[in-house]
NULO-612092 format. One record per residue (C-alpha): residue in three letters; x, y, z; residue number from 1. Coordinates in pm, 1 decimal, always signed. Layout:
% NULO-612092
[node "ala", [X, Y, Z], NUM]
...
END
This chain:
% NULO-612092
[node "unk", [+19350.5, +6401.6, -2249.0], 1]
[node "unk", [+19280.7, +6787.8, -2219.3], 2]
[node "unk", [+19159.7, +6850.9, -1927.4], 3]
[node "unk", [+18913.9, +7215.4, -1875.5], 4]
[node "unk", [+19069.7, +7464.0, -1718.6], 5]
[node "unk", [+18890.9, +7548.9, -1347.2], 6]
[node "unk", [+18614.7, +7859.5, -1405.0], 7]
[node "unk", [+18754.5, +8112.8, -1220.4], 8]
[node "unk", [+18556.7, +8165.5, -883.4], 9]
[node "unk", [+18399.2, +8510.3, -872.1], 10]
[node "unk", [+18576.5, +8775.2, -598.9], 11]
[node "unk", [+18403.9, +8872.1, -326.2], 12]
[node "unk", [+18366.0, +9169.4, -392.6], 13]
[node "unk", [+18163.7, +9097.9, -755.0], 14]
[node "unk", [+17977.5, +8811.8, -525.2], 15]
[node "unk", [+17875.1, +9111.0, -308.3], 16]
[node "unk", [+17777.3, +9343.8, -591.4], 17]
[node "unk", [+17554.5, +9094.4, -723.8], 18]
[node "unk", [+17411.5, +9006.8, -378.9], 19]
[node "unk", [+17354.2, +9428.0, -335.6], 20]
[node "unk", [+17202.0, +9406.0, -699.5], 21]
[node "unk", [+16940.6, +9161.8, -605.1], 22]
[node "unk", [+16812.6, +9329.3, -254.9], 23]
[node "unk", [+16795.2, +9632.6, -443.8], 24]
[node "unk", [+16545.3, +9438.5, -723.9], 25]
[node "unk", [+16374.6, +9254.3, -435.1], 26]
[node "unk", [+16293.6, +9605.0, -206.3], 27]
[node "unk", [+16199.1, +9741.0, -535.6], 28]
[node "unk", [+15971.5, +9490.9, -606.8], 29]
[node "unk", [+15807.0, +9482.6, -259.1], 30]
[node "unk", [+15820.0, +9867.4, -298.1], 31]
[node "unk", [+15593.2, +9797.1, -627.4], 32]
[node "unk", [+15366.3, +9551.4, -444.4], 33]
[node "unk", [+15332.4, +9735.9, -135.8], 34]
[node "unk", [+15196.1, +10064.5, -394.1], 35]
[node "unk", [+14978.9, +9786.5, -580.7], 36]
[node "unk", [+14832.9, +9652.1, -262.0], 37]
[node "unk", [+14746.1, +10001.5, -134.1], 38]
[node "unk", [+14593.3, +10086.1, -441.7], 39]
[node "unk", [+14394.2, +9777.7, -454.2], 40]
[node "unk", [+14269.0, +9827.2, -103.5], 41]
[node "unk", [+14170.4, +10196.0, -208.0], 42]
[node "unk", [+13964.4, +10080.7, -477.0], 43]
[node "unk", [+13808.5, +9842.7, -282.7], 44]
[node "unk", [+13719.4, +10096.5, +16.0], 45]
[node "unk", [+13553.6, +10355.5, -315.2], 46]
[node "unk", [+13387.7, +10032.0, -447.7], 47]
[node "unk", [+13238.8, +9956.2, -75.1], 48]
[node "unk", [+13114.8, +10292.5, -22.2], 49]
[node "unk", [+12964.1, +10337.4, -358.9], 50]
[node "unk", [+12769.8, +9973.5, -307.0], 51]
[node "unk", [+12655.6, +10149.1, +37.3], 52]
[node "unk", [+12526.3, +10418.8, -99.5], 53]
[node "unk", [+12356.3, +10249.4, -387.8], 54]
[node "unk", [+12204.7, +10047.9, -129.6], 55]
[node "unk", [+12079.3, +10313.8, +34.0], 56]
[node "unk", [+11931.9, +10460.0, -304.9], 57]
[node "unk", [+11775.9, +10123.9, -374.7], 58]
[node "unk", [+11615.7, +10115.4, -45.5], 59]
[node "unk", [+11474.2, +10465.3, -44.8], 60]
[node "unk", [+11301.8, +10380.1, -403.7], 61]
[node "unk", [+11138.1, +10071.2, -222.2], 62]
[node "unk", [+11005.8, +10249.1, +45.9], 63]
[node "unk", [+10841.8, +10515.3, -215.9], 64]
[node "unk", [+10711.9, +10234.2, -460.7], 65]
[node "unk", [+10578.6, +10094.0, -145.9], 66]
[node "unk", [+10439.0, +10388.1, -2.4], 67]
[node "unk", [+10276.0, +10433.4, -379.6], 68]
[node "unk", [+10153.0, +10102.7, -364.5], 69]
[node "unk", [+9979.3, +10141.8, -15.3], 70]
[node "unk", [+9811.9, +10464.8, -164.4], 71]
[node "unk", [+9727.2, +10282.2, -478.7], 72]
[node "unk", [+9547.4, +10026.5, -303.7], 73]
[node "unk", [+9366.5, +10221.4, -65.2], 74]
[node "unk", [+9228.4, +10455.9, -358.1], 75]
[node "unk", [+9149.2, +10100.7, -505.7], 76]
[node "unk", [+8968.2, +10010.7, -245.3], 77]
[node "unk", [+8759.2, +10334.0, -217.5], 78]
[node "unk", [+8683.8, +10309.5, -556.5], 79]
[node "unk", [+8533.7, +9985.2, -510.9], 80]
[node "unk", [+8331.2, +10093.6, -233.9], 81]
[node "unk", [+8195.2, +10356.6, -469.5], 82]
[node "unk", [+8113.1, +10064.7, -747.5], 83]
[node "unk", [+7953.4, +9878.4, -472.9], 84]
[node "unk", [+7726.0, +10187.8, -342.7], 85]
[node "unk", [+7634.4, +10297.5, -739.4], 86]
[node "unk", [+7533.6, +9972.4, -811.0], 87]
[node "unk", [+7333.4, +9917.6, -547.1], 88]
[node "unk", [+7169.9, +10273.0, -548.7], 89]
[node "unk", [+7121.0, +10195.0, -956.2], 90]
[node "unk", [+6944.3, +9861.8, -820.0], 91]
[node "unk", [+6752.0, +10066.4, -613.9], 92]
[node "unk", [+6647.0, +10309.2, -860.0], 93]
[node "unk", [+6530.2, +10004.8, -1126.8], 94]
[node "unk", [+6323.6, +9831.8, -857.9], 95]
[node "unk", [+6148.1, +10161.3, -766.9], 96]
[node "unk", [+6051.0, +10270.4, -1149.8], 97]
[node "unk", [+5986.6, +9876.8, -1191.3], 98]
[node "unk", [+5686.4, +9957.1, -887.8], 99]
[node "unk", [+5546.1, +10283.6, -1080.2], 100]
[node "unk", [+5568.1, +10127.8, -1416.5], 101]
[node "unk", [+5353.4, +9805.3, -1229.8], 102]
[node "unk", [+5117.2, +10066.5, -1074.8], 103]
[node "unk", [+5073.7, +10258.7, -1394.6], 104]
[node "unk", [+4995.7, +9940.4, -1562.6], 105]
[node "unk", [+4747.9, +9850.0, -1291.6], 106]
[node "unk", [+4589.3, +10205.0, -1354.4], 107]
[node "unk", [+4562.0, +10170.9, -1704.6], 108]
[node "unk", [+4410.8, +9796.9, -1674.6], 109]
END
């Protein structure tokens, strides 16, 4: 029977090498997170003051299509004042020449 020959155990100083190797990938990495997570949280802050002052923009145009609507409906209801009083002179006007045209009639009789 053959038996395998022992793997040779790494030195210490190749165990430390590797060891140095990957703290060096992990602060890198955290570097590389740390700069993703910053920029993140920059785009977010831009994103929230952009939604703010959309917000703001989006309010303002209520407050003018409101203030147009207000105007809008009190010019409506002038105008229909106006309707009201027209037709009601106009009814005015028929039952008066309804009167002469009965008292011409009555004349001519």
């Amino acid at each position: 029977m053959t038996q395998a020959a022992p793997a040779p155990e790494p030195q210490p100083i190749e165990q430390l090498q590797s060891l140095e190797e990957r703290i060096v990938n992990v602060v890198q990495l955290l570097n590389e997170t740390r700069a993703a997570r910053q920029q993140a949280e920059n785009e977010a802050a831009r994103l929230r003051t952009a939604l703010a002052e959309q917000e703001t923009k989006l309010r303002q145009a209520g407050d003018v299509l409101a203030a147009e609507r207000a105007g809008r409906d009190s010019e409506l209801a002038a105008l229909r004042q106006q309707v009201a009083a027209a037709q009601a002179e106009r009814e005015e006007v028929r039952r008066r020449l309804e009167k002469l045209l009965r008292q011409i009639d009555s004349l001519s009789e």
